[in-house]
Structure formats: structure tokens, C-alpha cells
C-alpha positions, -999 to 999 in steps of 0.1 A, spaced: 586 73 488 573 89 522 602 113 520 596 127 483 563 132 496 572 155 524 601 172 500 578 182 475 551 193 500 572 216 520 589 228 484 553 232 474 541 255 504 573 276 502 562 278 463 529 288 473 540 316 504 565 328 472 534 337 454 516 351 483 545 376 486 545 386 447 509 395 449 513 414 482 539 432 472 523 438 436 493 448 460 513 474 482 527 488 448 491 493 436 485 515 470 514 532 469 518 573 456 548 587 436 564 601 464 573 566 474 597 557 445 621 542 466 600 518 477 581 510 446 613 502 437 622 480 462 592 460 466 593 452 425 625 438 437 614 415 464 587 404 441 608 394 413 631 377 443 602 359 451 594 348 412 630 335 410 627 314 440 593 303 425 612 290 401 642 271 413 616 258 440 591 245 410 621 228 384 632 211 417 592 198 425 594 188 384 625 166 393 603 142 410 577 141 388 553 156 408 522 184 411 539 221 414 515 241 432 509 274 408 486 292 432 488 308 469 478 302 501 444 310 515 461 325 548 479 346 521 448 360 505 431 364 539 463 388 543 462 408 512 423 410 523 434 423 555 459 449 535 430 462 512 407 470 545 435 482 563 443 505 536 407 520 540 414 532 577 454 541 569 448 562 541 477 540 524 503 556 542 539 546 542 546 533 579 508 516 572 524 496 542 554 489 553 539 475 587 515 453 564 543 438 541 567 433 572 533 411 583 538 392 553 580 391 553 576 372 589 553 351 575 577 340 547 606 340 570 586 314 593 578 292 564 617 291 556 629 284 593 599 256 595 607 240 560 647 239 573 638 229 605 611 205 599 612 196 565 643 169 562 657 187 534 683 166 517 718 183 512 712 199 479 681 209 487 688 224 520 713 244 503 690 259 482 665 268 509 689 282 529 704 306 507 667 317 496 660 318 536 688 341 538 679 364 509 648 364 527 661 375 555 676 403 544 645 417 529 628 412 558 653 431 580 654 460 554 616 461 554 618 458 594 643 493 594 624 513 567 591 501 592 605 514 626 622 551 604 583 557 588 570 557 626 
């Protein structure tokens, strides 16, 4: 029983730093001009990454019968807090963003690295985290690039 415990809580928190991403990324697309349709683009695509991994992670928590957390983190709203007053002193510029969500995209790629590290994912499980730690990954990265070019 200890073990379903600790699944569905560290499926829970990566449920919950999902949602902390949508909304900061639905934040940075709020800030954003025009002139940055590329990454409007991309960042509607990292959130709808995010809802998709919201819900795989959430059917899996409903296999066991348990309490899906719906909401986000408070360290995630103290971050898109930090993003609005940011935004004040940056004038929302593009390297400013970007440097903001590549905040949060370590933050999510932490919470995937601790959850396989640390979380005694069974095998079907782990698979799933992994290949959604990977995706991850990969945003992160590109986020990372499009950071260090805007400088």
C-alpha cells in the first residue's frame, strides 16, 4: 500500500508542475507582441504538451483509485508572480521571456529526473515518465538555444 502512495504522489506533483507550465506558458503568450509568432507558436505547443502529459499522468492516478491533483503548485504561482513583476522592469522583451520560461523548463526537467530517480516507478510507469522526461527535454533545450540567440 506504501508504494501506491508514493506512485500516485510523485504522479500527482508531476501532474501539478504540468499545470504550472500551461499557465506559464499561457502567461508568456499573454506578454508576448505579434512580432514574436514563432514563439507564440511554440509555447501553445509546449502547453498543449504539457496538457497531454496531464492527462496520461491523471488516467494513470485514476487506476488506483485515488485523488488526481487538478491544481498547481504554489512554488509555480510564486514563479508566474515573479514573471508578471519581471515583466514590469523587462518591458516584456524576448530574451526576458524566454529567460523566464527556461526558469520554469528547469524546473519541470528537475521534477522528471527526481520522480525517475527517486520515485520507484514501476516498469510501465517509468516508461511513461521517461518518454514525457524526454519530450521535456527537448523543449527545454530548444527554449535554452532560442534564450542564449535573443541575448
Amino acid at each position: 500500500m506504501e508504494t501506491i502512495e508514493k506512485t500516485v504522489e510523485v504522479l500527482n506533483d508531476l501532474i501539478e508542475i504540468n499545470n504550472d507550465r500551461i499557465e506559464g506558458f499561457e502567461r508568456a503568450l499573454a506578454d508576448m507582441s505579434d512580432k514574436d509568432a514563432d514563439l507564440k507558436s511554440l509555447f501553445q505547443e509546449y502547453a498543449q504538451q504539457s496538457r497531454k502529459n496531464t492527462q496520461e499522468l491523471t488516467a494513470t492516478v485514476a487506476r488506483y483509485d485515488n485523488d488526481v491533483q487538478t491544481g498547481s503548485s504554489v512554488s509555480g504561482a510564486i514563479h508566474r508572480a515573479w514573471i508578471d513583476v519581471k515583466a514590469i522592469f523587462t518591458g516584456k522583451d524576448r530574451a526576458g521571456i524566454l529567460a523566464e520560461c527556461e526558469r520554469g523548463e528547469d524546473a519541470i526537467k528537475k521534477a522528471y529526473q527526481s520522480a525517475l530517480t527517486d520515485g520507484d516507478l514501476s516498469g510501465e510507469l517509468s516508461v511513461l515518465v521517461t518518454r514525457q522526461a524526454q519530450e521535456q527535454k527537448l523543449a527545454h533545450d530548444r527554449i535554452k538555444a532560442l534564450r542564449d540567440s535573443a541575448q
